[in-house]
C-alpha positions as CSV (number, residue, x, y, z in Angstrom):
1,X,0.0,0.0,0.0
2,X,2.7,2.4,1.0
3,X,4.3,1.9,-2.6
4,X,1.0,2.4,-4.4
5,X,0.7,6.0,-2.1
6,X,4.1,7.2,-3.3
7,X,3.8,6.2,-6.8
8,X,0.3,8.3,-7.2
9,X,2.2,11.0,-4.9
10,X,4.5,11.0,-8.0
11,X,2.1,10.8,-10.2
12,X,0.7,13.8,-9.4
13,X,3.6,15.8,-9.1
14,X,4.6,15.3,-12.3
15,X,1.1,15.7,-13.9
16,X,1.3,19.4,-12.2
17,X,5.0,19.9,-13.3
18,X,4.4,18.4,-16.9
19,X,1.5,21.3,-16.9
20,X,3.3,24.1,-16.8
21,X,6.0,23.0,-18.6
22,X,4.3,21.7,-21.6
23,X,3.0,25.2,-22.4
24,X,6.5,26.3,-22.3
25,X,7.4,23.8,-24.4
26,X,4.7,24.0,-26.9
27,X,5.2,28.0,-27.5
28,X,8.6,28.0,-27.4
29,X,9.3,25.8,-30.0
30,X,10.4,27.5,-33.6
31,X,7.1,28.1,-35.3
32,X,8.2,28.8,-38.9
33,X,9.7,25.7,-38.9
34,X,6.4,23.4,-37.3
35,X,4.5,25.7,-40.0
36,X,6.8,25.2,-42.9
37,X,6.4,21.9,-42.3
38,X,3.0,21.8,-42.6
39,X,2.1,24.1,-45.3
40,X,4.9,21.5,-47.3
41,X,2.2,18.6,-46.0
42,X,-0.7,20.5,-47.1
43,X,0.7,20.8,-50.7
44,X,1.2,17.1,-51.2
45,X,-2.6,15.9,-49.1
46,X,-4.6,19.3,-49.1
47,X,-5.9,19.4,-45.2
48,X,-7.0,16.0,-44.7
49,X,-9.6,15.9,-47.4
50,X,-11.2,12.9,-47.4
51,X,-12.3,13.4,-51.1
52,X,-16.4,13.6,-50.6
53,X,-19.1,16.0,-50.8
54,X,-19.4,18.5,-47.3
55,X,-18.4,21.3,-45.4
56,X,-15.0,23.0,-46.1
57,X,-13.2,25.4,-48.1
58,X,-11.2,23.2,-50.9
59,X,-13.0,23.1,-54.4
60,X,-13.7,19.4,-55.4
61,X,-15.9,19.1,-58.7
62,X,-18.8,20.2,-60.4
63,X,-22.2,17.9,-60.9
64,X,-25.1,18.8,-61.9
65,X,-27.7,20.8,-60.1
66,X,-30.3,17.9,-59.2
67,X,-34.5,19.3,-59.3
68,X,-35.2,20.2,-55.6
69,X,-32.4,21.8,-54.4
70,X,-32.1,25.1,-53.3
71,X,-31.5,28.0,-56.1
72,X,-28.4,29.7,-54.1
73,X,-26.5,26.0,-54.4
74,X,-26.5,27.0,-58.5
75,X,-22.7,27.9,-59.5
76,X,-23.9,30.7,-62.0
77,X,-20.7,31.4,-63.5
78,X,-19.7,27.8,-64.2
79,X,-23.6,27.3,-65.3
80,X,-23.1,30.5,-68.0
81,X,-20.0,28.5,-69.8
82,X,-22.9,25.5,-70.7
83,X,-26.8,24.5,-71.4
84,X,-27.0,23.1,-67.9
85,X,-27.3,23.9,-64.3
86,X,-24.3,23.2,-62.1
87,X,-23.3,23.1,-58.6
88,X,-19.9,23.8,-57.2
89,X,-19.5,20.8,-54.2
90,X,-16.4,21.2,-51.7
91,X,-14.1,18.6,-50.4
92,X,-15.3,17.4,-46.8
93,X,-12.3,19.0,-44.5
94,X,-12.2,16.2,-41.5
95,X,-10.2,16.6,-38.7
96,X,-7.8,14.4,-38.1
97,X,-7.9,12.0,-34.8
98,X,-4.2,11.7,-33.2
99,X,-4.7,8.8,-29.7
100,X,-1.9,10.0,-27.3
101,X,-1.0,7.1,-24.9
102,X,2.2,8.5,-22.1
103,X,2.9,5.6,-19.8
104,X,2.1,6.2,-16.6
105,X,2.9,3.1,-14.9
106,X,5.0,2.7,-11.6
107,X,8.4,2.2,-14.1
108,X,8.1,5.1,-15.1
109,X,8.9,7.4,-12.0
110,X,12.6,6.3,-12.7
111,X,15.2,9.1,-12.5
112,X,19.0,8.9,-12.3
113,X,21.1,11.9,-11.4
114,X,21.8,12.0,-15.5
115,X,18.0,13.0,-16.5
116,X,16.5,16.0,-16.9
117,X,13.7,14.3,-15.7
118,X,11.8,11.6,-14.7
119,X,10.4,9.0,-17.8
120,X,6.9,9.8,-16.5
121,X,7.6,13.6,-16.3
122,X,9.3,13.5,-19.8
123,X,6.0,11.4,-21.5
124,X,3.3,13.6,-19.7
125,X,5.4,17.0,-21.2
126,X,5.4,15.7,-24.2
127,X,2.3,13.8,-24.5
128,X,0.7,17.7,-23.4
129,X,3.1,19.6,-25.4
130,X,2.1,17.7,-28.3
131,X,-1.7,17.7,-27.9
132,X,-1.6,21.6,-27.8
133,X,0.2,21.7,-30.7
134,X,-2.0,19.5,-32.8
135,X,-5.1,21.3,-31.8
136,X,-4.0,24.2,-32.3
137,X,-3.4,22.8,-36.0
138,X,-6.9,22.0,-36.0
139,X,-6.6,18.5,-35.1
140,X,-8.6,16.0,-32.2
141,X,-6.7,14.3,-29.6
142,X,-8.0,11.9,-27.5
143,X,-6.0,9.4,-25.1
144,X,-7.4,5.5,-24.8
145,X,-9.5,4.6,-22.0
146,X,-9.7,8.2,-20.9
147,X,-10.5,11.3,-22.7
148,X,-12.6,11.0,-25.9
149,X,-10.9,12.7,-29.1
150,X,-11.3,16.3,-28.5
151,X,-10.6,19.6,-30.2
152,X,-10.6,21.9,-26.9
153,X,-8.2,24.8,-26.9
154,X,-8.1,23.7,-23.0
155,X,-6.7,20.3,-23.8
156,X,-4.2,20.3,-21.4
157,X,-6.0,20.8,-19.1
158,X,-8.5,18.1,-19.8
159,X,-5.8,15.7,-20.4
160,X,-4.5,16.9,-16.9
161,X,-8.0,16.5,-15.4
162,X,-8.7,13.0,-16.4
163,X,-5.6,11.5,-15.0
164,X,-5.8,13.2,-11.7
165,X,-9.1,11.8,-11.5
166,X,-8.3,8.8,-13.2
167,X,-8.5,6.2,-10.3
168,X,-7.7,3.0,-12.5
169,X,-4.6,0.9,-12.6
170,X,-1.7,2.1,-14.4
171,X,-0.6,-0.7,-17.2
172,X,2.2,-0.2,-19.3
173,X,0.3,-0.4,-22.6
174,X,-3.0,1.0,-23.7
175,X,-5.8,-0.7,-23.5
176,X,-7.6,-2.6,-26.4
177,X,-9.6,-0.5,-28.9
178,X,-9.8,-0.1,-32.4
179,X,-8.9,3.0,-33.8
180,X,-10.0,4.2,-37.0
181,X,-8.3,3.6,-40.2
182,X,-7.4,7.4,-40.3
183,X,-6.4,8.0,-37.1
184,X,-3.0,8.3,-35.6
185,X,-1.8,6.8,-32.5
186,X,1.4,7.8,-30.3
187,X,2.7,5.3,-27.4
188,X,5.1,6.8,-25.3
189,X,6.4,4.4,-23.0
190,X,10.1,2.8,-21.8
191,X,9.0,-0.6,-23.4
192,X,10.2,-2.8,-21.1
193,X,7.1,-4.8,-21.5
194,X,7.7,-9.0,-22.5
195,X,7.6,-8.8,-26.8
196,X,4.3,-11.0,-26.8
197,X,2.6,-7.8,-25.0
198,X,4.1,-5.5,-27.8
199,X,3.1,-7.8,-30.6
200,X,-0.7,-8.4,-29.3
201,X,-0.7,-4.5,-28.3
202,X,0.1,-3.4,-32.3
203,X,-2.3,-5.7,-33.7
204,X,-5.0,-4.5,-32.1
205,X,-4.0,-1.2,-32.9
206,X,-3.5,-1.2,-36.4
207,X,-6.3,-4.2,-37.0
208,X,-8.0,-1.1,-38.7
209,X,-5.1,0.2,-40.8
210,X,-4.2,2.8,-38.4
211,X,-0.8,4.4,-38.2
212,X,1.4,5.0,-35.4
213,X,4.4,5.6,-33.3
214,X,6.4,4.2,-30.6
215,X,8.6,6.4,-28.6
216,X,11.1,4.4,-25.9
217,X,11.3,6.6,-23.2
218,X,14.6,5.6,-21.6
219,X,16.9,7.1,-18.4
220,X,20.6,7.4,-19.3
221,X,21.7,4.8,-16.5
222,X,18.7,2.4,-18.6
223,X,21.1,2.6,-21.4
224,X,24.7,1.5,-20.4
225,X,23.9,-0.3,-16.7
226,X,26.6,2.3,-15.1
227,X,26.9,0.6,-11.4
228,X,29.5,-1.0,-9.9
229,X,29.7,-3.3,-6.9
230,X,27.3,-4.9,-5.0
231,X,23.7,-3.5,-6.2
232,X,19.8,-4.1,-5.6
233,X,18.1,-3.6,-8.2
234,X,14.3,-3.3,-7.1
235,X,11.5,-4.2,-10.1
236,X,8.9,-1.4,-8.9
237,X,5.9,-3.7,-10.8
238,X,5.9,-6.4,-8.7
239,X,8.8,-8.1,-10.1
240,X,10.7,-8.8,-7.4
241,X,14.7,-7.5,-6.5
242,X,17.6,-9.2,-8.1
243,X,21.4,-8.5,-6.3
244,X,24.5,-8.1,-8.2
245,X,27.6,-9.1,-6.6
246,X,29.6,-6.9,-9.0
247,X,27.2,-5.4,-11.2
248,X,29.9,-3.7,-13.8
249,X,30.3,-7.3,-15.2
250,X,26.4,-7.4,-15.8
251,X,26.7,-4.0,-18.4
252,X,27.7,-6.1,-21.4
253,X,25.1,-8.5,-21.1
254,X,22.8,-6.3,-20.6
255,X,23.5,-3.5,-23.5
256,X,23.3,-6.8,-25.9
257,X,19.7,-7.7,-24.0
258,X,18.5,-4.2,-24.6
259,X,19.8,-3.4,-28.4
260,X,18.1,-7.3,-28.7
261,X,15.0,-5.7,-27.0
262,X,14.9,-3.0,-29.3
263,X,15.5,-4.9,-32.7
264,X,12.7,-7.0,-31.9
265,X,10.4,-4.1,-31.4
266,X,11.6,-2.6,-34.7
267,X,10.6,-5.5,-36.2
268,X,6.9,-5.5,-35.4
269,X,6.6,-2.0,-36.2
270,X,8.5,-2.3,-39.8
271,X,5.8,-5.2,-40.5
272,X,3.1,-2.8,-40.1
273,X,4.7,0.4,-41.6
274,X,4.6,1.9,-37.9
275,X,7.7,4.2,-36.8
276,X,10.0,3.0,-33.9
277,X,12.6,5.4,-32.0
278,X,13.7,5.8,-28.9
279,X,15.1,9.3,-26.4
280,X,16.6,9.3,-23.5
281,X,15.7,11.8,-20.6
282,X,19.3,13.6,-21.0
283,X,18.1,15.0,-23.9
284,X,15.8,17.9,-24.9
285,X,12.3,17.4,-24.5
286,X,11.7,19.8,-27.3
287,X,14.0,17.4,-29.7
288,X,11.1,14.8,-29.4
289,X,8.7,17.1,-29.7
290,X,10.2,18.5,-33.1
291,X,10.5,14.7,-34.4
292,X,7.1,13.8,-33.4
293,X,5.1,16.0,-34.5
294,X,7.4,16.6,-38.5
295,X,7.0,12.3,-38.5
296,X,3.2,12.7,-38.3
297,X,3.2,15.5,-41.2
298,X,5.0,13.3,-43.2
299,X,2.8,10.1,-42.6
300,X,0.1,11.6,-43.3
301,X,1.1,13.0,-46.8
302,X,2.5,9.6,-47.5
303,X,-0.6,8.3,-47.0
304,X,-2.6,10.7,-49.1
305,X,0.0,10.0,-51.8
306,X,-0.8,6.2,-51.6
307,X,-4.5,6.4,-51.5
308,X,-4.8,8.4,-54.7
309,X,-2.3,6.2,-56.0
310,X,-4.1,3.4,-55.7
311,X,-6.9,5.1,-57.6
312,X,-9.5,4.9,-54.9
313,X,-10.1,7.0,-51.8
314,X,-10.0,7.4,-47.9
């Protein structure tokens, strides 16, 4: 119980810090670049279009005025140029849906002297950083089991809301749920979960053709194993402690377990199409940031530029 109590004292200590520093994050970041980026994405996909009849500002065709619709529907200059009525339709503009999932699970917490911060602090900053951002950009972001896809110019705070309140477990992956086919998904997470949990976790996920990401959100000592002598290392999910008598001799075992680790993550997400990279909490949270949010801008072009290749539409 006393483990549990800390954890969600944690927990909410860096929910609060992630807050404020997220909007710092977010607006600090070089605009022109974030928006020369985009504008370069809207060239290739055209906002999102989805390539039907509705609401929005793109032109898409003419057709034929049909008997019972309104007079003012009537495009009377395109009409003029021909014997017939016509009607000038516009390309349904849908906003995107991007699933944010930060790991908040007791693992997490971890922070050697080396991090700027904790992995839980560094996933929740981003995680907010990057929601604002994507609104703000006119997109919905939602997080799994949590906060239903929402365009809110307060979604931090919402985000920030539900998982103060949010008195369920903390698992290392996101729960099962189908995403649509156009939707986007971000796990942020240190990974650390057995592969069969990884494997069943992406299938779910991208059952429905969705894309996504996996960031590894690791701390520097995670990386290289840099003890020496006799250490305790403490598993805080339950998993039990393990001693090393000398644990410098463990670190080259270990760095071969991890890049193994790693490889065989990469290779789910290269079946699928689905990005893989990892950062390290010694690092700029803003660096992630940057690389997240430019990946998505190019997914999603790459997508529009397969779908109209394929001679059929989203």
């Amino acid at each position: 119980m006393a483990a549990e109590t800390k954890h969600a004292t944690q927990e909410i200590t860096a929910i609060r810090r992630a807050d404020g520093e997220s909007r710092t994050l977010a607006a600090s970041l070089p605009r022109l670049v974030l928006e020369a980026r985009r504008i370069a994405a809207n060239v290739i996909h055209g906002l999102h279009g989805r390539r039907r009849a509705g609401a929005g500002e793109s032109f898409w065709q003419y057709r034929r005025f049909v008997s019972g619709e309104p007079a003012q529907s009537v495009d009377w200059r395109r009409s003029a140029r021909d014997d017939h009525l016509y009607v000038r339709e516009q390309e349904w503009e849908a906003a995107h849906t991007v699933w944010l999932w930060p790991d908040r699970s007791p693992s997490m917490a971890f922070a050697s002297k080396a991090a700027r911060d904790s992995k839980l602090e560094r996933a929740l900053i981003v995680t907010f950083a990057l929601a604002e951002l994507l609104v703000e950009g006119g997109e919905r972001v939602g997080i799994p089991g949590l906060l239903t896809p929402t365009a809110s110019r307060t979604v931090i705070d919402k985000m920030a809301q539900a998982m103060l309140h949010d008195d369920a477990g903390r698992p290392s992956l996101p729960p099962a749920f189908i995403p649509s086919a156009l939707s986007e998904v971000v796990v942020l997470s240190d990974f650390w979960s057995p592969i069969p949990e990884i494997r069943n976790m992406l299938a779910g996920l991208s059952s429905s053709g969705a894309h996504g990401t996996l960031i590894q959100i690791v701390d520097p000592a995670e990386e290289t194993l840099p003890y020496f002598g006799r250490i305790e290392f403490i598993e805080p999910e339950g998993g039990g402690t393990i001693t090393a008598g000398r644990a410098e001799k463990w670190a080259g075992d270990y760095v071969a377990r991890v890049a193994l680790h790693r490889d065989q993550i990469r290779a789910e997400t290269n079946k699928l199409d689905w990005l893989f990279s990892t950062h390290t909490t010694s690092r700029s949270a803003a660096e992630l940031l940057l690389f997240l949010h430019s990946g998505m801008m190019v997914s999603k072009g790459s997508a529009r530029i397969a779908t109209v290749k394929a001679g059929r539409v989203a």
